[in-house]
N, C-alpha and C positions, 0 to 999 in steps of 0.2 A: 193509838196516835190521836192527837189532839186534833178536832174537828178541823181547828184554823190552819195547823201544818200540811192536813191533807188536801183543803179545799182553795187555801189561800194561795196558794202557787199556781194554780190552775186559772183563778179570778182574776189573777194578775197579768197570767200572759193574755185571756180572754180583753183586758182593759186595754192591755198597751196597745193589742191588734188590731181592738177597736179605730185607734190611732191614727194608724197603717195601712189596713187592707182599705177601706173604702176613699182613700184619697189616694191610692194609684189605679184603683179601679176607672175613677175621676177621668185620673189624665188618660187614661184610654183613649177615653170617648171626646176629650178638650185634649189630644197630642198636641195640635197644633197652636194653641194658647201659652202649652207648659212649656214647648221648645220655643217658643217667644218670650217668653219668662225669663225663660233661661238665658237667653241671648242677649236680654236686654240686661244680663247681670254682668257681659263681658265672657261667659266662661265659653270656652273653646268645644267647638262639635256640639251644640247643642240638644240634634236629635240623637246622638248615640246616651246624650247627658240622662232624656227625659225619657229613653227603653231604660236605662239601667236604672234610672229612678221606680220604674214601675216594676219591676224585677224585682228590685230590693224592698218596694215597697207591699207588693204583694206575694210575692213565690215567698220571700225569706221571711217576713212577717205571718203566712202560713203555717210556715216551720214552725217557728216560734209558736204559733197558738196551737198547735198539735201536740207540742214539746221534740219533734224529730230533729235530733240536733239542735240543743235550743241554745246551747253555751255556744256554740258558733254565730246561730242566726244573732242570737244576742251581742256578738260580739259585732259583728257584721250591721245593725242597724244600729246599735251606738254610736259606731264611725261615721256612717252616712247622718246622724241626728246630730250629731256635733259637730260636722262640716254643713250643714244645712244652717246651723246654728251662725255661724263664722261668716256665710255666704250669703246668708237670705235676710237675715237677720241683727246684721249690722248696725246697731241702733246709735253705736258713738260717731256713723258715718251718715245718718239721714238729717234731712230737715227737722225745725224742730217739733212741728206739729203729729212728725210720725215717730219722735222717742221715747214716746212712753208706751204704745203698745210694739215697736219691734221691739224695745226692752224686756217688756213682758214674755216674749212669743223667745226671746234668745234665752230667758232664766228660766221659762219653762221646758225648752229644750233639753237645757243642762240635765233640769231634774228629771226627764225623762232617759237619758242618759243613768244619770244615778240608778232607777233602778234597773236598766239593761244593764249594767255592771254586776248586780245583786242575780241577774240570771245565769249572768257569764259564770260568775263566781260559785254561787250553789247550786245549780243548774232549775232544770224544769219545774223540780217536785214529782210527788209520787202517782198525780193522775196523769202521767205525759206516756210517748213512744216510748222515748227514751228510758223510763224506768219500767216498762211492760216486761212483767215475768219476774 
């Protein structure tokens, strides 16, 4: 097996988790900042918004960097990164001094999506849980 096939699936979920795990770890410790965040975005129940945020951000983002069930977690954080995209990152709906970087942070979303698809899809690779044995 070619170096890249076996190593490159691993670096991959390692980057994306990079992402992930340390900004819901974040809002742990700033709860009460992120459910103000949130609130101030209009979206309903806020505090139950910013547990499931850090759930998803950390527990599932885990998975994924483990590879334990990675085509779910993968699936499972591309939803949440594309609705974060949609919600947070509304760049045709801000001021105009903040359309260039929520622009940026909404296309970079996407692509970060694109390859949580590419995990969904081919799963983990061959150093995860999932391929163990």
């Amino acid at each position: 097996m070619p170096v890249l096939e076996k190593f490159g699936p691993l670096l991959g979920r390692i980057l994306i988790a990079l992402l992930f795990i340390p900004a819901g770890v974040s809002k742990i410790s700033g709860f009460s900042g992120t459910v103000g965040y949130i609130a101030s975005k209009g979206l309903p129940l806020p505090q139950v918004a910013a547990a499931g945020t850090i759930v998803v951000e950390v527990v599932v983002a885990l998975a994924l960097l483990i590879g334990f069930k990675a085509r779910w977690a993968a699936l499972i954080l591309a939803v949440f990164t594309l609705l974060a995209a949609f919600l947070f990152h509304n760049f045709w709906a801000m001021p105009a001094d903040q359309q260039m970087m929520q622009s940026i942070n909404f296309f970079k979303n996407l692509a970060i999506v694109g390859g949580l698809l590419f995990v969904a899809a081919f799963g983990a690779g061959p150093l995860s849980l999932d391929n163990k044995g």
